[in-house]
C-alpha positions as CSV (number, residue, x, y, z in Angstrom):
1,X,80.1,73.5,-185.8
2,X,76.8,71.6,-185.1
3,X,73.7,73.6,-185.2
4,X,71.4,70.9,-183.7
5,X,68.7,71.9,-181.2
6,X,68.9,68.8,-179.3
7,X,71.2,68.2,-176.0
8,X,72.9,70.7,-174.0
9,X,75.1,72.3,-176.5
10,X,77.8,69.8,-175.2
11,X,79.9,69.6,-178.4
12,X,80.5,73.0,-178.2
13,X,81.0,73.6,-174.8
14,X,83.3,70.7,-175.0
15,X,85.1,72.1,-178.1
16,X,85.4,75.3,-176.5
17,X,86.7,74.1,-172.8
18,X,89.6,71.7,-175.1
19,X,90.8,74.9,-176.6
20,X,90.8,76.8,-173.3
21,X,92.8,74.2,-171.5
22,X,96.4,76.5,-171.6
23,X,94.4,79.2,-169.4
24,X,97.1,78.8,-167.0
25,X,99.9,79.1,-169.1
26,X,98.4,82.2,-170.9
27,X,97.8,84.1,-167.3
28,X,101.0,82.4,-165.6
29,X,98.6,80.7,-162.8
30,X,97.8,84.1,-162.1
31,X,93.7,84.9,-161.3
32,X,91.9,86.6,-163.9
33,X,91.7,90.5,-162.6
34,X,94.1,93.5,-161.8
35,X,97.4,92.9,-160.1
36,X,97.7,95.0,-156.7
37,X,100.7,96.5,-158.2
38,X,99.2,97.6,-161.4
39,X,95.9,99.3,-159.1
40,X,99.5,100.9,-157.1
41,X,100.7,102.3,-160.5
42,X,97.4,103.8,-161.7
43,X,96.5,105.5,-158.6
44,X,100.0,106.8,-158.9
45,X,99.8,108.0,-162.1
46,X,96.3,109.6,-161.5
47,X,98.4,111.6,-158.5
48,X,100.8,113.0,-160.8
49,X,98.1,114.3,-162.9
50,X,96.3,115.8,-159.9
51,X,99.5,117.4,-158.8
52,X,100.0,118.9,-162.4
53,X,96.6,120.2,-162.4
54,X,97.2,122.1,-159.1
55,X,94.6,119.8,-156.9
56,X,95.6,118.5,-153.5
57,X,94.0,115.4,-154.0
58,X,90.9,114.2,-155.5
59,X,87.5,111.9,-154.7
60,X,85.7,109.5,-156.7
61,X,82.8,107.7,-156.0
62,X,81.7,106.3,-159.2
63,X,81.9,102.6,-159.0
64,X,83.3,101.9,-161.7
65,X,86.6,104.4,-161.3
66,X,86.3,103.4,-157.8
67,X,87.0,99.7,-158.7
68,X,89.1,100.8,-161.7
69,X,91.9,102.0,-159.0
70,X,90.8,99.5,-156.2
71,X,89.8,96.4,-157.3
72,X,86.9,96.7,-155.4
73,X,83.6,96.3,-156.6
74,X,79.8,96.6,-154.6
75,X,76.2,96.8,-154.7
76,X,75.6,100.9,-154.6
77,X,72.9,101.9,-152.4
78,X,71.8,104.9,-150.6
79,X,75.3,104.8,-148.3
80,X,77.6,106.7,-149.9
81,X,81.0,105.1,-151.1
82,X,84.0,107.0,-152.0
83,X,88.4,106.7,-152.6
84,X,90.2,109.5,-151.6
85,X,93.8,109.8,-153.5
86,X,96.3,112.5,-152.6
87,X,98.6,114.3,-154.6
88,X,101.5,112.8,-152.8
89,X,100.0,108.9,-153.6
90,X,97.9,108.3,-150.0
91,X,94.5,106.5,-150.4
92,X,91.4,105.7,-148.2
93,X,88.5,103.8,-149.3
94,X,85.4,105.2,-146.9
95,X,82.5,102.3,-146.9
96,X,79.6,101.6,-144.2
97,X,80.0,99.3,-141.7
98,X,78.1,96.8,-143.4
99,X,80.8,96.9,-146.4
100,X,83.8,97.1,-144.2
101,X,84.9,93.4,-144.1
102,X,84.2,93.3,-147.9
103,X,86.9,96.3,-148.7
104,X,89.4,94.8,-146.5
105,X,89.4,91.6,-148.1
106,X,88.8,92.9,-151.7
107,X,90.4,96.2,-151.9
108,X,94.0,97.4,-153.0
109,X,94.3,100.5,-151.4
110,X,96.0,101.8,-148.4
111,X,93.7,102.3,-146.0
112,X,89.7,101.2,-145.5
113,X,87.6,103.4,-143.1
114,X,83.8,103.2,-142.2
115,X,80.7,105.1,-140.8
116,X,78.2,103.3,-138.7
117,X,74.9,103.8,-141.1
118,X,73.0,106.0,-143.7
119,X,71.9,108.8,-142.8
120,X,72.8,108.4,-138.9
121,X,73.6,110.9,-136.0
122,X,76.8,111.8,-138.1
123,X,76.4,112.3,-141.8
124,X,78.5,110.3,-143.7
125,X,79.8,113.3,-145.8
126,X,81.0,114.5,-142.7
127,X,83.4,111.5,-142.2
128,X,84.8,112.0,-145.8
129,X,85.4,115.6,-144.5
130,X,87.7,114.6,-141.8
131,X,89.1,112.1,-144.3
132,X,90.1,115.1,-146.5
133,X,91.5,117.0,-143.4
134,X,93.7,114.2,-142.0
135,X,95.4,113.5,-145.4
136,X,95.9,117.5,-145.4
137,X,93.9,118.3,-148.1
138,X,91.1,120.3,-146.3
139,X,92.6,123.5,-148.2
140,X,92.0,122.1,-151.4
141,X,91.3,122.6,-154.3
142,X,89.4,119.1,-154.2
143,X,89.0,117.4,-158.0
144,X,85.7,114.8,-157.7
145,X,84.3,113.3,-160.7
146,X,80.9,114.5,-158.6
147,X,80.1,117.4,-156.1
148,X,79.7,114.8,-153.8
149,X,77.5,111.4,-153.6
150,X,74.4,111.0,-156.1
151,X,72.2,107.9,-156.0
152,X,69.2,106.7,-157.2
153,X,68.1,105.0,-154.0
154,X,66.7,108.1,-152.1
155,X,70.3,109.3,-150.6
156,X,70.3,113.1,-149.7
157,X,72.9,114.9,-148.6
158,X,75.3,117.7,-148.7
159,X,77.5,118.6,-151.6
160,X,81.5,117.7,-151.7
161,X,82.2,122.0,-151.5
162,X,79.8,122.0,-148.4
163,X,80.8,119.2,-146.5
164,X,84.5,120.0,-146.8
165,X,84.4,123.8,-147.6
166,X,86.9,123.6,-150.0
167,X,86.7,124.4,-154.1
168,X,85.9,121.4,-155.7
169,X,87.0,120.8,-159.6
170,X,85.5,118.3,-161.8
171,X,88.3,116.1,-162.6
172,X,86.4,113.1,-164.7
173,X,88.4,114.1,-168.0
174,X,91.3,113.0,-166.3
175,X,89.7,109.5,-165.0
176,X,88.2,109.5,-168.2
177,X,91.5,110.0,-170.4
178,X,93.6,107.6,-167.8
179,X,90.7,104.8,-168.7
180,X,91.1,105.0,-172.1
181,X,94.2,103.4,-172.7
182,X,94.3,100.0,-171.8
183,X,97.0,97.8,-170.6
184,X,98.1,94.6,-171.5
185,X,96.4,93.4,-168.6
186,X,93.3,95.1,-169.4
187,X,93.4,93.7,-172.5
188,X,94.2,90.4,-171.8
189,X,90.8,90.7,-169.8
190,X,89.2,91.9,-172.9
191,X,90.2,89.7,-175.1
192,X,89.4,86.4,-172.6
193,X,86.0,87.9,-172.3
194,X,85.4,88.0,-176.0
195,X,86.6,84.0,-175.8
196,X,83.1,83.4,-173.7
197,X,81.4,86.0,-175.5
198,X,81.8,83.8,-178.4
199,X,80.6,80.5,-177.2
200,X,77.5,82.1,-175.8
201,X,76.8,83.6,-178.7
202,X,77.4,79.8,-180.4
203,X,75.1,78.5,-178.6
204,X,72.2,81.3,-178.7
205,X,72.3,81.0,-182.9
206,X,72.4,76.5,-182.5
207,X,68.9,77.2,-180.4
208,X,67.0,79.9,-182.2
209,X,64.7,77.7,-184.3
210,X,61.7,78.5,-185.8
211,X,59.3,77.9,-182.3
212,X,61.6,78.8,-179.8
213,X,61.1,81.6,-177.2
214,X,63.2,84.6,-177.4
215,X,63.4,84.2,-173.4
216,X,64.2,80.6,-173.5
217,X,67.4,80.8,-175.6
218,X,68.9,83.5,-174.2
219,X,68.8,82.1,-171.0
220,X,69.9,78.6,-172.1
221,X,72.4,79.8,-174.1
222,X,74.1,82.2,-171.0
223,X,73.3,79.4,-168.4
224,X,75.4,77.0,-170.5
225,X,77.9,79.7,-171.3
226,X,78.6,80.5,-168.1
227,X,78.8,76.7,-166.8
228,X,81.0,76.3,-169.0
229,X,83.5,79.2,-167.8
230,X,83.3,77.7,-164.4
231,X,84.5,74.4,-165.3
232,X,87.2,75.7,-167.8
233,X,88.8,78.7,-165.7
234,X,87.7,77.1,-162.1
235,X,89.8,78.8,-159.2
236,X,91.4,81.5,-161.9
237,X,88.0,82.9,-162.8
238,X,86.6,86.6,-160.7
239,X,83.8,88.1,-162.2
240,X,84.0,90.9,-159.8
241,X,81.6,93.1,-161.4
242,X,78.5,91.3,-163.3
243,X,79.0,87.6,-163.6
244,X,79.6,84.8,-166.4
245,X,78.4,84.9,-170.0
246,X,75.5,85.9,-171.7
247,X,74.2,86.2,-174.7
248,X,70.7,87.2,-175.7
249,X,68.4,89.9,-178.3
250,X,66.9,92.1,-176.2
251,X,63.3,92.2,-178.1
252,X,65.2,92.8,-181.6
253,X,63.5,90.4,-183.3
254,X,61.4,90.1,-186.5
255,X,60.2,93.6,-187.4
256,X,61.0,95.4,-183.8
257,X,64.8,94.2,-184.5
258,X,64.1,97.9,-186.3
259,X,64.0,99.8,-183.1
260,X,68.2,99.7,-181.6
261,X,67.4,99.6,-178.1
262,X,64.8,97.9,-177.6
263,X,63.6,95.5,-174.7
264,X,62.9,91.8,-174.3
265,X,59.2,90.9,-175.9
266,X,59.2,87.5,-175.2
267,X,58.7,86.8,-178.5
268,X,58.2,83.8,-180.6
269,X,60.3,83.0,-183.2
270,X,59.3,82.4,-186.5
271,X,60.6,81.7,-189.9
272,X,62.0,84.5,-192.0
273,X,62.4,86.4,-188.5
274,X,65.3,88.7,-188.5
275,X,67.2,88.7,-185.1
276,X,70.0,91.4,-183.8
277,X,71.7,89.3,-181.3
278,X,73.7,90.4,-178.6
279,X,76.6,88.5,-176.6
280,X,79.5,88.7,-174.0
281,X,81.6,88.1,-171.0
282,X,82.6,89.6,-167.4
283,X,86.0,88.8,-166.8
284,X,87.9,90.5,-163.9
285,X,85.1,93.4,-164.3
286,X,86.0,93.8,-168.0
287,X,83.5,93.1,-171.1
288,X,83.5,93.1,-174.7
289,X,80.9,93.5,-177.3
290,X,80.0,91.0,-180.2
291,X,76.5,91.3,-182.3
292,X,75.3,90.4,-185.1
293,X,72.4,90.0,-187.5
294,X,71.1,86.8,-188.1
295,X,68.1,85.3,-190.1
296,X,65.4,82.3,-189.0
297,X,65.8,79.6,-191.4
298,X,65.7,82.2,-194.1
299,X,66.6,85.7,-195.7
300,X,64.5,87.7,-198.6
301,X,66.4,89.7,-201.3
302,X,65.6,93.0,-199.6
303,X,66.9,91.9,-196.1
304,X,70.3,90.9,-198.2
305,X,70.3,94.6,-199.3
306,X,70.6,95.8,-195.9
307,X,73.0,93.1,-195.0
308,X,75.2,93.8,-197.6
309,X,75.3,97.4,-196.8
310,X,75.5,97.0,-193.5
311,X,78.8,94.7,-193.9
312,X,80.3,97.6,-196.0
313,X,79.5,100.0,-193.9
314,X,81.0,97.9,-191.0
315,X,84.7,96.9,-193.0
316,X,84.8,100.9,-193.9
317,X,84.7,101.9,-190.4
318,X,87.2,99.1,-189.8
319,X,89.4,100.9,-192.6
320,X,89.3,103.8,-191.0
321,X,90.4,103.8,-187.4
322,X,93.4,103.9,-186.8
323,X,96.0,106.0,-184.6
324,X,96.3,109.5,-185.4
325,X,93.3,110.7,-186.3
326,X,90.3,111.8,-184.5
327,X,87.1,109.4,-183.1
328,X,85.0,112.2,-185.5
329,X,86.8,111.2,-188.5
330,X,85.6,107.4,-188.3
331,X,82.2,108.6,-187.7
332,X,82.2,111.1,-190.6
333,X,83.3,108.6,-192.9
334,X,80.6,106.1,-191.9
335,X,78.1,109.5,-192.3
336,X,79.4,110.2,-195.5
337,X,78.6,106.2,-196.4
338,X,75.3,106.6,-195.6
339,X,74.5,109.9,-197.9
340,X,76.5,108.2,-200.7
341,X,74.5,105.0,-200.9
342,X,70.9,107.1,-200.0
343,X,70.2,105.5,-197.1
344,X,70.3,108.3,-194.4
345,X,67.0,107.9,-193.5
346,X,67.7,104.4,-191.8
347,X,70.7,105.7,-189.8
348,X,70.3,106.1,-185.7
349,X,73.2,106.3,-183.9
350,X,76.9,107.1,-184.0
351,X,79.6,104.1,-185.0
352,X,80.7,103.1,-181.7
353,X,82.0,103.7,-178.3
354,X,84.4,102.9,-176.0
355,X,84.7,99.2,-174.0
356,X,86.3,97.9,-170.7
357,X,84.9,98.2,-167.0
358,X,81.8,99.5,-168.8
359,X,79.3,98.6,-171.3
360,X,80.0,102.1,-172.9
361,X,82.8,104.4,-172.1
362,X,84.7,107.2,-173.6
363,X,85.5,107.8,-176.5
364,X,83.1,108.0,-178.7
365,X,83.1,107.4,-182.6
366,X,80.9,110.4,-183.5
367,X,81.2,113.5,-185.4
368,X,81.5,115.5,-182.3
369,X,84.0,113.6,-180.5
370,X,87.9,114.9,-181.3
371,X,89.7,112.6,-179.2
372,X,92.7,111.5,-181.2
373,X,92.6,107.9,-181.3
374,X,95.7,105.8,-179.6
375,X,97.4,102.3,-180.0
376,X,95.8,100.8,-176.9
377,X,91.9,101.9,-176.9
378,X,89.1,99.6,-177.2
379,X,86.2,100.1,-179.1
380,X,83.1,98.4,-180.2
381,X,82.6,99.2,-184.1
382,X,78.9,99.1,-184.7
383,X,77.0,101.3,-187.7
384,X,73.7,100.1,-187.7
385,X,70.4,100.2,-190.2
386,X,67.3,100.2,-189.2
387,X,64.5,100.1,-192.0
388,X,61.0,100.7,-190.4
389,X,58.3,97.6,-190.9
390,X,61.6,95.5,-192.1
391,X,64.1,95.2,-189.6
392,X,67.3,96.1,-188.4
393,X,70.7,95.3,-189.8
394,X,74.0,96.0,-186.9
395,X,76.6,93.9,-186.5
396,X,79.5,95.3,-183.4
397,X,82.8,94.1,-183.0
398,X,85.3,94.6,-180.3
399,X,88.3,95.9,-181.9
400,X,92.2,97.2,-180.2
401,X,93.5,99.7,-181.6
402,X,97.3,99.1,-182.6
403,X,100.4,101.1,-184.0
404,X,99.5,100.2,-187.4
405,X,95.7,100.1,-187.3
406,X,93.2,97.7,-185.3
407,X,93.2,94.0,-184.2
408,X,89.6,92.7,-183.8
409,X,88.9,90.8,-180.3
410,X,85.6,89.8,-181.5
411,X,85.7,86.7,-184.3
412,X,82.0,85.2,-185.0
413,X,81.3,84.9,-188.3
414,X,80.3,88.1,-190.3
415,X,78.8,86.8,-193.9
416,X,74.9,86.0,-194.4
417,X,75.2,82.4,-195.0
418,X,77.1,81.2,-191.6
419,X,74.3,83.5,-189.9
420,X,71.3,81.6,-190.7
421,X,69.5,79.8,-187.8
């Protein structure tokens, strides 16, 4: 595919919106997030668990597990949101006033109720108290994935156990574990998202030239990107939470492409320059994760080192998941390719996490995660190497995990030579 600088990328966009035409067919001229009945099923299945693990009911108010059995997704401020489920399948969904019309138009879930305003005359704790006591469950105990409401936007208040008086148990294992395993909706999602994640990543590698401002692509690159999903997916397209494609490096470039996370620098691109690129998609609130580590014009024979070993390090971890075994083992065997090959010292962080409503999730591969891996969990698979006054070396990949191994989502080119800019 052409690498030229000039024009708005339209020979790719246009290659790309060709071979997305059958979008309908694919989703059945359904739009692009949860169905209602599905959000029904998993709020039903959470139940059952509750009711196993002697709770009455439960309360979330993370937004992402709030959305995860709701569909709905918003701004979180100071008010306090939360979803009530009950062991015998009830729901509310308490928002402010100001979100109130938003939940009834957006949300799946049985019933919407509001307080006036943060903090007024009547906490709105309170209210989620008399929630709990008119679904029965003011005996408890109460599971939460929080002891109540935290925010970073000054919100105070009294704890979940205060509020309702009743024992409160931390029940984010069982969110957690119920997010893991995706279904073939969720993956559907996924895998679309990975679709736009690659042509914005196209795009950022056909305008990083030698010149160029770090800035400047990235934000052509995701502008185009995301254009372009408008025009292809039109009325089937929600982003729900985030929005569009992007694609961008995040200050890894040239020498501080050595530091994993770090932030934007602005920088200038020149020749030689290595660049750790990032890229992806928001589709019905679900993401993937596609990376890789590209070269300006040029790479040196030590930077190939690193490549190479960063490839094999990449393909063993790929060789090792599979169902069956733990999310330690894949991280020990990437570990134990480090030590072998004498190049500890440029090691940071463990081989990858898990993917969906959230940039990272649970699992984790690392060596002190034992969650035994299952056909349906989505990972990114990302060893990295980072070799100080050089750069760094990380390619990630979105991979399913299947019956027999893994499937990857992600597909951009991996090898040195289709990775030049």
């Amino acid at each position: 595919m052409p690498r030229s600088d000039t024009g708005p990328g339209r020979y790719t966009i246009m290659v790309l919106i060709t071979e997305e035409r059958n979008v309908a067919e694919r989703f059945v001229g359904a739009p692009l997030q949860i169905s209602a009945e599905e959000l029904s099923n998993r709020r039903g299945q959470f139940a059952t668990r509750l009711a196993e693990e002697g709770m009455a009911g439960a309360v979330i108010f993370d937004p992402a597990s709030v959305f995860y059995f709701t569909n709905f997704a918003f701004i979180p401020t100071e008010r306090p949101i939360a979803l009530v489920i009950s062991h015998d399948r009830r729901s509310v969904l308490l928002v402010p006033r100001l979100e109130r019309e938003h939940a009834e138009k957006q949300a799946a879930v049985g019933e919407v109720r509001h307080y006036d305003e943060y903090p007024d005359a009547v906490h709105p704790m309170a209210q989620l108290a008399l929630i709990l006591r008119d679904l029965g469950l003011g005996t408890g105990p109460i599971g939460a994935d929080h002891d109540g409401y935290i925010s970073p936007w000054g919100y105070m208040g009294p704890s979940l156990s205060e509020a309702a008086g009743v024992r409160v148990v931390d029940c984010r294992r069982l969110v957690q574990e119920q997010r893991m395993i995706k279904s073939p909706s969720e993956i559907a999602l996924i895998r679309e998202s990975a679709r736009w994640g690659n042509l914005a990543h196209t795009l950022l590698q056909q305008y990083a030239k030698p010149g160029a401002m770090e800035t400047d692509v990235s934000e052509r690159a995701s502008l185009e990107a995301t254009r372009a999903m408008l025009m292809t997916l039109g009325q089937f397209y929600r982003p729900l939470r985030g929005s569009g494609a992007a694609a961008g490096f995040r200050g890894q470039v040239g020498r501080n492409a050595a530091i994993p996370h770090a932030m934007t620098i602005n920088a200038v691109f020149q020749e030689g320059d290595i660049l750790v690129s990032g890229a992806g998609a928001t589709v019905g609130g679900y993401d993937s994760e596609l990376e890789r580590t590209m070269f300006v014009t040029r790479a040196g024979a030590e930077e190939r080192k690193y490549f190479q070993l960063m490839l094999e390090v990449q393909d063993l971890a790929f060789d090792t998941i599979r169902p069956g075994i733990e999310c330690a083992d894949v991280d020990r065997a990437v570990r134990q390719f480090y030590k072998d090959h004498g190049i500890e010292a440029y090691w940071r962080h463990h081989t990858g996490h898990g993917l969906g409503l959230e940039g990272h999730e649970a699992p984790f591969f690392d060596i002190g995660d034992h969650t035994m891996i299952r056909p349906g969990m989505v990972f990114s698979v990302e060893p990295g190497i980072y070799v100080d006054n050089l750069g760094g070396f990380r390619h990630s990949d979105t991979i399913l995990v299947t019956e027999n191994g893994i499937e990857r989502l992600t597909y951009y080119p991996r090898d040195l030579e289709s990775l030049i800019c």
